[in-house]
C-alpha positions in Angstrom: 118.8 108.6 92.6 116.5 108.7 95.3 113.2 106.5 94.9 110.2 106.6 97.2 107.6 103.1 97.4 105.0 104.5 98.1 101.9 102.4 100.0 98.1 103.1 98.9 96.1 101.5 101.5 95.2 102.4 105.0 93.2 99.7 106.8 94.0 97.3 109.3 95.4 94.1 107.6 96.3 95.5 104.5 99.1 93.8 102.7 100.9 97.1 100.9 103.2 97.7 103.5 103.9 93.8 103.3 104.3 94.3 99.2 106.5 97.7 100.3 109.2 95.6 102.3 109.5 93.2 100.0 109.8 95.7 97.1 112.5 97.6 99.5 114.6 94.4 100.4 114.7 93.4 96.8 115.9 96.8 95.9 119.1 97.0 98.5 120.0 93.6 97.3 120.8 95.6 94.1 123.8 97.8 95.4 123.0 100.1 92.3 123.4 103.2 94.4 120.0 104.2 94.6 118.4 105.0 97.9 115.1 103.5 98.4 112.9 104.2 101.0 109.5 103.4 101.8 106.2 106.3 102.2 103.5 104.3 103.7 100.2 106.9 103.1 99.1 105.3 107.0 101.5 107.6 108.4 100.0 110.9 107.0 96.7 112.1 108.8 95.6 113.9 105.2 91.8 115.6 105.3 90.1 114.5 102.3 89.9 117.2 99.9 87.9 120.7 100.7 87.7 119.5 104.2 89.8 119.4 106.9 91.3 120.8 110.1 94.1 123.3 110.1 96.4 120.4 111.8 95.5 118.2 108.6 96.7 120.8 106.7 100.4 120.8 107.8 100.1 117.2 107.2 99.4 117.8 103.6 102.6 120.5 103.5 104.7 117.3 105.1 103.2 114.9 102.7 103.9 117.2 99.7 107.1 117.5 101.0 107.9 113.9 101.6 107.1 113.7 97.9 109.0 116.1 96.3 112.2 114.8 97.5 112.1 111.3 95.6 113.3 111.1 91.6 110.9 108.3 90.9 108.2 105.9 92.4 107.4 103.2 92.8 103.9 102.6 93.6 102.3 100.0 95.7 99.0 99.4 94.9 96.2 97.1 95.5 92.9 96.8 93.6 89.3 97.9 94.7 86.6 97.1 92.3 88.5 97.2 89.8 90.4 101.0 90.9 92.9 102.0 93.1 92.2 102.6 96.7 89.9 106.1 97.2 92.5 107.1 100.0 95.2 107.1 97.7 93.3 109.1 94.8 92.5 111.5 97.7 96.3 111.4 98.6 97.3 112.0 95.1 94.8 115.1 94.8 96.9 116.8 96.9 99.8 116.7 94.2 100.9 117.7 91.3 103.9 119.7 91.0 106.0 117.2 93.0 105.7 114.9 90.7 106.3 116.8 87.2 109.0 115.1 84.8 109.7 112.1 87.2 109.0 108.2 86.8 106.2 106.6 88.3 106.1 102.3 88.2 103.6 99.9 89.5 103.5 96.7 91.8 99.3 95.9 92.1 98.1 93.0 93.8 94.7 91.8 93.9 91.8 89.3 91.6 94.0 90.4 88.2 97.3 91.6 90.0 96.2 94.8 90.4 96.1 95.3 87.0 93.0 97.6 86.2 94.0 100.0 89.8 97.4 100.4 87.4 95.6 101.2 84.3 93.6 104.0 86.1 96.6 105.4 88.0 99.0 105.7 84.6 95.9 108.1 83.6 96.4 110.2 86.6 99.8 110.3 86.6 100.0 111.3 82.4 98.1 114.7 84.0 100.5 115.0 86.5 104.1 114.4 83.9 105.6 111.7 84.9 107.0 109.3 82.7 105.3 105.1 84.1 107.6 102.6 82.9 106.1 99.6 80.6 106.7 96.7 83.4 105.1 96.6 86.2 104.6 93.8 88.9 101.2 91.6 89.2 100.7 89.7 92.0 98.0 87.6 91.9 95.9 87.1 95.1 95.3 83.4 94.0 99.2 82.7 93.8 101.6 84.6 95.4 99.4 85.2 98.5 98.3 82.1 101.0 94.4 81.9 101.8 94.3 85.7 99.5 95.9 86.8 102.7 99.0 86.3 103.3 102.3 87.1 100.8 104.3 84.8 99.5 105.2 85.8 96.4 106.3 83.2 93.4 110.2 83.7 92.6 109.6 84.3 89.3 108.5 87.3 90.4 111.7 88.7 90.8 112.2 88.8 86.8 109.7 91.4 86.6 110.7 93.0 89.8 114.2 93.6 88.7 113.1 95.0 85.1 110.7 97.1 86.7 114.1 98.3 88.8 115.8 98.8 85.8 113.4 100.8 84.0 112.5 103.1 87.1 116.0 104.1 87.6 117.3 104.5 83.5 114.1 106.6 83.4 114.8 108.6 86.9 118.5 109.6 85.8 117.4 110.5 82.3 114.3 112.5 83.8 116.3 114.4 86.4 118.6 116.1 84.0 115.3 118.0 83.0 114.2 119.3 86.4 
């Protein structure tokens, strides 16, 4: 199985790509023989939708691209008044059929954990068919970050990290047999 993290955020001192390592080193600890590999959205110079320059547009054939070849995701996402980030929605317009009948899981942060970006994004990805999985990660801006800056998450995050683990992959190998 091959599983993508995917970052949501874009701006200078964000904390997804933070989130993303994290996610990643906790995932090779697991010797489960599933590759993991981090997509960090800052990477891909995407127009936003109807508008764009023809460069943009080969970005959005690599981005596509980049997608397609995961089984499953998991999903880095922080909270904006209460939604996910717009640059991320605009990323995701760009997608559809990469996605189809694989798993999607969640690891917000923010005020609530992230909790209502999640909510919103298992909407979006219903339309697209993918199966999310029931756990997800919350991490709390008040506790597992220092000054709501920096990360440090709580250990006992690492419960719901590894069920959320365990759910993406049972749900990526079952997926996969049909696609």
């Amino acid at each position: 199985m091959k599983i993508g993290i995917l970052t949501t955020t874009v701006r200078e001192g964000r904390n997804s790509l933070k989130v993303a390592n994290w996610v990643l080193e906790n995932g090779l600890k697991r010797n489960d023989g599933t590759t993991y590999e981090i997509v960090d959205l800052k990477d891909f110079d995407l127009p936003i939708m109807g508008l764009g320059t023809s460069e943009q547009f080969l970005e959005v054939s690599r981005w596509q691209e980049k997608i397609a070849e995961f089984d499953g995701y998991i999903i880095i996402t922080a909270e904006y008044n209460h939604a996910p980030s717009g640059v991320f929605k605009n990323a995701l317009d760009f997608l559809k059929p990469q996605f189809a009948d694989k798993v999607a899981s969640f690891v917000g942060y923010g005020g609530v954990g992230g909790a209502r970006a999640i909510e919103q994004l298992k909407l979006v990805f219903s339309e697209y068919q993918v199966a999310t999985t029931q756990r997800q990660v919350n991490l709390m801006l008040m506790v597992d970050f220092i000054n709501m800056s920096e990360f440090a998450p709580k250990d006992y995050q690492l419960e719901s990290l590894e069920e959320l683990f365990v759910q993406t992959n049972k749900w990526a190998k079952a997926l996969k047999t049909i696609r």
